[in-house]
C-alpha positions as CSV (number, residue, x, y, z in Angstrom):
1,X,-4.3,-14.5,25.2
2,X,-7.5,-16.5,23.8
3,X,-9.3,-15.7,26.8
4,X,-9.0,-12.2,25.9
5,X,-9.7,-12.3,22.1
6,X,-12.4,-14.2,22.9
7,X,-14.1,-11.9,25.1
8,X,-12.9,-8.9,22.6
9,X,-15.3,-11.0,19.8
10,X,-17.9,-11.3,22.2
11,X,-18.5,-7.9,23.2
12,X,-18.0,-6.6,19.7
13,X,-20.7,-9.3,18.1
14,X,-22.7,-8.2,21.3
15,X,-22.3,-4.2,20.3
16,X,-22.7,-4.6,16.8
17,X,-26.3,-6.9,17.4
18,X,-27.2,-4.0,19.6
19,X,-26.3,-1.3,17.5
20,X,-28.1,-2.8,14.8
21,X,-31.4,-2.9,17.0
22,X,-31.5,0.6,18.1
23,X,-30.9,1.5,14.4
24,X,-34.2,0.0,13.5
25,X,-36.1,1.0,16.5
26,X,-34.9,4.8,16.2
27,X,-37.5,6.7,13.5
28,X,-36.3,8.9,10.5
29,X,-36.2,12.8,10.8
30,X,-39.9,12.8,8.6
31,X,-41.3,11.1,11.3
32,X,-40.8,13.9,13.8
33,X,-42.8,16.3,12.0
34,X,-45.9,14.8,12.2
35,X,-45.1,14.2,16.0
36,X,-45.0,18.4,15.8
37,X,-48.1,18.5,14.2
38,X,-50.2,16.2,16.8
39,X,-49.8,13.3,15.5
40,X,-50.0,9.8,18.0
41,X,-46.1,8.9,18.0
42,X,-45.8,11.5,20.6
43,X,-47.0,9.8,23.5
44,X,-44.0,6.9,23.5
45,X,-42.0,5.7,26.6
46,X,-39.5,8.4,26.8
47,X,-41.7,11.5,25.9
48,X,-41.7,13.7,23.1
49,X,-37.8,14.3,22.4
50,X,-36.2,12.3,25.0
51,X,-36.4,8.8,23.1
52,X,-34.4,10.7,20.5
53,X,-31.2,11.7,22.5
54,X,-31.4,8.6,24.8
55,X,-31.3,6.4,21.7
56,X,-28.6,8.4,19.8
57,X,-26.8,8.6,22.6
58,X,-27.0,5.0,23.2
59,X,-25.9,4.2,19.5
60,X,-22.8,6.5,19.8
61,X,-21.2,4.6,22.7
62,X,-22.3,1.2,21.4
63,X,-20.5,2.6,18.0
64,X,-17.6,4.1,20.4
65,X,-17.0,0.0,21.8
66,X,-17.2,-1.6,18.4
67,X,-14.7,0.7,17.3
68,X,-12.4,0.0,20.1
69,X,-12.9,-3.6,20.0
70,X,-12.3,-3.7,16.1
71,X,-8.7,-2.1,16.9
72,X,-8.0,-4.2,19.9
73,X,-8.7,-7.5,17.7
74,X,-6.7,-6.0,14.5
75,X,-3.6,-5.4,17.2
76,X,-3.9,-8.5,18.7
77,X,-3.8,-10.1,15.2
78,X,-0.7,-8.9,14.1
79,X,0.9,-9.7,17.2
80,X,2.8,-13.0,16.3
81,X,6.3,-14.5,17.6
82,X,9.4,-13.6,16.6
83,X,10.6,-16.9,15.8
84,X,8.4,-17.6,13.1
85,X,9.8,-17.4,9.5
86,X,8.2,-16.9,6.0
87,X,5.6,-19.0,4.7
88,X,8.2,-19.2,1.6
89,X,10.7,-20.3,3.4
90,X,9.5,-23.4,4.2
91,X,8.1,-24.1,0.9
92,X,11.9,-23.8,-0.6
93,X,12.9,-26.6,1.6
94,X,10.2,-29.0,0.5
95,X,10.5,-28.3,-3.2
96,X,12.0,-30.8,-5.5
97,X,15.8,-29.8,-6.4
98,X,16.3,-29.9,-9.9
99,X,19.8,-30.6,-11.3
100,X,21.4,-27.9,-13.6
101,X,22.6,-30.6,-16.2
102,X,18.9,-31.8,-16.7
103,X,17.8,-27.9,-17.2
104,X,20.4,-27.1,-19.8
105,X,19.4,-27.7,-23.5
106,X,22.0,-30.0,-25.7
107,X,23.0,-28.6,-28.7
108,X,23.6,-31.0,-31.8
109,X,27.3,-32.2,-32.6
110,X,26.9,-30.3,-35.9
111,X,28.2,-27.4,-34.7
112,X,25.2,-25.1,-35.0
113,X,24.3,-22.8,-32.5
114,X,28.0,-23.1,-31.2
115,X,30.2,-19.7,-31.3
116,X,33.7,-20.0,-33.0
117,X,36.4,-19.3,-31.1
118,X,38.9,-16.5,-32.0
């Protein structure tokens, strides 16, 4: 089972450093109108438009993994035994008893604070 949440963390760190990289590279929606208008950033490895879908498209499945690795690992996480209790429960067994005659308050032989009896 750590083989496999290992691998899960890995390819989501791996995604998520990738995603953050074509983020950067990818240019704003201002920048494609002075591409329109002759500017130089038209002449760029994939063409006029085709950097555009090739880049989104590659950020939408990178985002599509993350996402699926993010709910394998929170599955996987709350996936414990059975036979494990409560975190309280084994606190209660390691506290200090106290006895109840040490917790009750004495009241003074002079009769105050006592009800009368009928």
């Amino acid at each position: 089972m750590n083989i496999v949440l290992t691998i899960l963390l890995t390819v989501q760190m791996l995604s998520a450093l990738a995603m953050i990289g074509l983020i950067l590279v990818q240019h704003g929606k201002g920048a494609d109108m002075g591409a329109a208008f002759g500017s130089g950033g038209s002449g760029s490895l994939f063409g006029a438009s085709g950097s555009a879908n090739f880049l989104s498209r590659t950020t939408a499945v990178l985002a599509t993994v993350f996402f699926v690795c993010t709910l394998a690992l929170a599955y996987f996480g709350n996936l414990r035994p059975a036979s494990s209790g409560s975190v309280l429960e084994g606190a209660s067994s390691a506290a200090p008893l106290v006895s109840e005659a040490a917790s009750v308050p004495t009241v003074a032989a002079s009769g105050v604070g006592q009800i009368p009896a009928k």
